[in-house]
C-alpha beads as a LAMMPS data file, in Angstrom:
LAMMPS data file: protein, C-alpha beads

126 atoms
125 bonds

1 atom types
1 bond types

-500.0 500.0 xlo xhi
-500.0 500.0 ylo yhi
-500.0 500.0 zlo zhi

Masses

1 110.0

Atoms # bond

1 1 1 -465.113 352.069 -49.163
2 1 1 -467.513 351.030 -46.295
3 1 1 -471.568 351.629 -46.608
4 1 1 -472.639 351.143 -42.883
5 1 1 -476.553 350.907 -42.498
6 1 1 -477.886 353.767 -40.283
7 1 1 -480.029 350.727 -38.589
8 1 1 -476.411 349.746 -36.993
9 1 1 -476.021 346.636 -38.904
10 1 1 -472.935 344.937 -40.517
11 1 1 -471.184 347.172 -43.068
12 1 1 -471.151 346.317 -46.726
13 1 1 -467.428 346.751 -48.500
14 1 1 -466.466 347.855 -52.369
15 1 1 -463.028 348.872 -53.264
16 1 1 -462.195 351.786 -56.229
17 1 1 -460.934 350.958 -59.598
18 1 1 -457.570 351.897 -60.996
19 1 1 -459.749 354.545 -62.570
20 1 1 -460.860 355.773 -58.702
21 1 1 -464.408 354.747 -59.723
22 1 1 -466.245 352.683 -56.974
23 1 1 -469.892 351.004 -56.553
24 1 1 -471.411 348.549 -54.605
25 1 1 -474.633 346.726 -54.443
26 1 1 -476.380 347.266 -50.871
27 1 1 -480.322 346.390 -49.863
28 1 1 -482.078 349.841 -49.826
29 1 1 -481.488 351.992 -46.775
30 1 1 -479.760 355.103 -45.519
31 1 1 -475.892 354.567 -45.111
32 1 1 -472.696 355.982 -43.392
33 1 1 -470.283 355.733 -46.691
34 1 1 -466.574 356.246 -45.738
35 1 1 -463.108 356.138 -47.230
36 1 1 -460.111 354.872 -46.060
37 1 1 -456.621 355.094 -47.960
38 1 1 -453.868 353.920 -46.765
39 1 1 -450.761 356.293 -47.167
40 1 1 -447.846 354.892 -49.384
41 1 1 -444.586 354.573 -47.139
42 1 1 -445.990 354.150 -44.109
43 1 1 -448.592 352.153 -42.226
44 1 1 -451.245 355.277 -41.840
45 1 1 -454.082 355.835 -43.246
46 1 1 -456.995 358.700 -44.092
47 1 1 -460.558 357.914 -43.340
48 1 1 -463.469 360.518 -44.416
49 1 1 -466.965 360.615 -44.021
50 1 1 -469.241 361.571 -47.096
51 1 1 -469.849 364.582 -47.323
52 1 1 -466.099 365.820 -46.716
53 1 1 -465.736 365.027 -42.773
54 1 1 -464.083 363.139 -40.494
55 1 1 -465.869 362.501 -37.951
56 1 1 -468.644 360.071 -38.180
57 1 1 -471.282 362.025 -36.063
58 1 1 -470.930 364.722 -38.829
59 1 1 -471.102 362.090 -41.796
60 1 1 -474.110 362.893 -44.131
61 1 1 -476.337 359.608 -44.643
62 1 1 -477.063 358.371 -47.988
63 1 1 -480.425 357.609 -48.951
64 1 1 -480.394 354.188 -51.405
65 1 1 -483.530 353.458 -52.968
66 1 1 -484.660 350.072 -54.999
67 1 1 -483.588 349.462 -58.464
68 1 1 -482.330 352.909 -58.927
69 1 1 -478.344 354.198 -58.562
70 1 1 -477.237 357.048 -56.621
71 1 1 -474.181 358.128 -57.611
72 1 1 -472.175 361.289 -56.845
73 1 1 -471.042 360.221 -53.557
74 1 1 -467.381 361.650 -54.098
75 1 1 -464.535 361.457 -51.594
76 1 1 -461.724 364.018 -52.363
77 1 1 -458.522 362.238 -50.906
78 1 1 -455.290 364.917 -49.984
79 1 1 -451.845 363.726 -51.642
80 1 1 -449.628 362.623 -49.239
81 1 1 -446.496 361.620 -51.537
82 1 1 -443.698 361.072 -48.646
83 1 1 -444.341 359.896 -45.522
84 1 1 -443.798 362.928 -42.502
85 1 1 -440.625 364.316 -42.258
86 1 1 -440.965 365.244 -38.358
87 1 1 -441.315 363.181 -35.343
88 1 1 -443.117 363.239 -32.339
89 1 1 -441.659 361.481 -29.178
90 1 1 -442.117 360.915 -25.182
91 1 1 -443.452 358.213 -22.439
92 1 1 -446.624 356.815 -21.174
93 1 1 -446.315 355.980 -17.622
94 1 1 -449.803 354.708 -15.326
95 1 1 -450.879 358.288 -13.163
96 1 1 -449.972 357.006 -10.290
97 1 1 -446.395 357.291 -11.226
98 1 1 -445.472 360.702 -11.298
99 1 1 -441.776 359.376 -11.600
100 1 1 -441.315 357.402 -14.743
101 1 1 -441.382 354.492 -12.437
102 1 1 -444.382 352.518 -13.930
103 1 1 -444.477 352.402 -18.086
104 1 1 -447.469 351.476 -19.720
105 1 1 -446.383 348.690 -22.402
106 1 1 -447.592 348.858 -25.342
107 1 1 -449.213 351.511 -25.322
108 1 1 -450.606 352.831 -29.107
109 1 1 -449.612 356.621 -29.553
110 1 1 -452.146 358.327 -32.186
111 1 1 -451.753 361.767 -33.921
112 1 1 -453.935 363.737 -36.336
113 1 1 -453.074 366.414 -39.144
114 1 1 -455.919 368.430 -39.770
115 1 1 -455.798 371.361 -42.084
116 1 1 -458.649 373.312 -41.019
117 1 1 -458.776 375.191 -44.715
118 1 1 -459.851 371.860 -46.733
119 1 1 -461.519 370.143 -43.485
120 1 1 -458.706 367.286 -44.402
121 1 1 -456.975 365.851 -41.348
122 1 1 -454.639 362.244 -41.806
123 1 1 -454.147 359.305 -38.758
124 1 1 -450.521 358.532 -37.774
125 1 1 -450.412 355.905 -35.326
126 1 1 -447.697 354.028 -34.094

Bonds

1 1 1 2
2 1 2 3
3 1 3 4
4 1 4 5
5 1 5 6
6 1 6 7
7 1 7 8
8 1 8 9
9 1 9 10
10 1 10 11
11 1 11 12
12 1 12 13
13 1 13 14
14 1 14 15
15 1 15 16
16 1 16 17
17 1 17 18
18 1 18 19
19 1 19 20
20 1 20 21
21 1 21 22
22 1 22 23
23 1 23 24
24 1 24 25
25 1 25 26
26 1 26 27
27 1 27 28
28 1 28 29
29 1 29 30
30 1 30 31
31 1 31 32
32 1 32 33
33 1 33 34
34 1 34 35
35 1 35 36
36 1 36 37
37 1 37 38
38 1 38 39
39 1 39 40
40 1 40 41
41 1 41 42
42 1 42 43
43 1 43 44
44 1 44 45
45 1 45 46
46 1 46 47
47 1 47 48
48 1 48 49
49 1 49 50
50 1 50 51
51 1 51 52
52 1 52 53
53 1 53 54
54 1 54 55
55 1 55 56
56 1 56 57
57 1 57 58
58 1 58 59
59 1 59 60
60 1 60 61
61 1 61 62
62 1 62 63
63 1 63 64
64 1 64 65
65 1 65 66
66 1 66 67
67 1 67 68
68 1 68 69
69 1 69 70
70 1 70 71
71 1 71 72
72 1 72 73
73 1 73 74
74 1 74 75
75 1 75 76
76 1 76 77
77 1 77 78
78 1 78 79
79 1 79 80
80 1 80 81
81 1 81 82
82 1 82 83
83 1 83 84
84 1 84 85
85 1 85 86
86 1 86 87
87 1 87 88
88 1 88 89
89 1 89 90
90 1 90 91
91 1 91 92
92 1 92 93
93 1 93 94
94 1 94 95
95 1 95 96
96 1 96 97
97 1 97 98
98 1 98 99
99 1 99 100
100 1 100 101
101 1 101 102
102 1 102 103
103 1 103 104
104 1 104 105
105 1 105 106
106 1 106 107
107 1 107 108
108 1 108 109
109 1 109 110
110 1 110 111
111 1 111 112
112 1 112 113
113 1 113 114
114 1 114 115
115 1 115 116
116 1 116 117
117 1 117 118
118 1 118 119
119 1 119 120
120 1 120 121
121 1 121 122
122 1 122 123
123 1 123 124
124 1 124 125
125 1 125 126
């Protein structure tokens, strides 16, 4: 998990338990909390924003205040058992080349799952 100061500072870290139970000890503040997971099989991973998005520009600061806790900053992480099943696959050549005659290389190719029912969406990047 990643508490990032509103102010625009460096981000404080904490990792969950084998029990999924996280905390972390941060000066008081407001704070972009996220969660990233990486996804067993493969190297993606899911990042979310409290309070249930992904994008950051919708992410809900946290208000921390001195020698107190606030707690009940949940992330609710989809199971992704397998890795995908399907595959995605083409060429990334500079505009000018309307031919295939210049490839870009490398070039990183990113794709995102979102299932607008549950507001859940997952990174695959190769």
């Amino acid at each position: 998990l990643e508490f990032t100061p509103v102010n625009g500072i460096l981000p404080f870290l904490s990792f969950s338990g084998p029990d999924g139970s996280y905390s972390g000890d941060v000066p008081p503040g407001d704070y972009i909390v996220s969660c990233q997971v990486g996804i067993p099989g493969t190297a993606n991973f899911y990042l979310e924003y409290y309070d249930d998005v992904q994008d950051v520009s919708l992410a809900t600061p946290v208000a921390v205040t001195a020698n107190t806790v606030t707690s009940g900053i949940d992330f609710g992480v989809p199971v992704n058992s397998s890795p995908a099943s399907a595959s995605l696959s083409g060429s990334v050549f500079s505009a000018d080349s309307i031919s295939g005659i210049n490839p870009i290389h490398p070039a990183q190719i990113t794709a995102y799952s979102f299932n607008p029912a549950t507001g859940d969406s997952l990174v695959y990047s190769t």
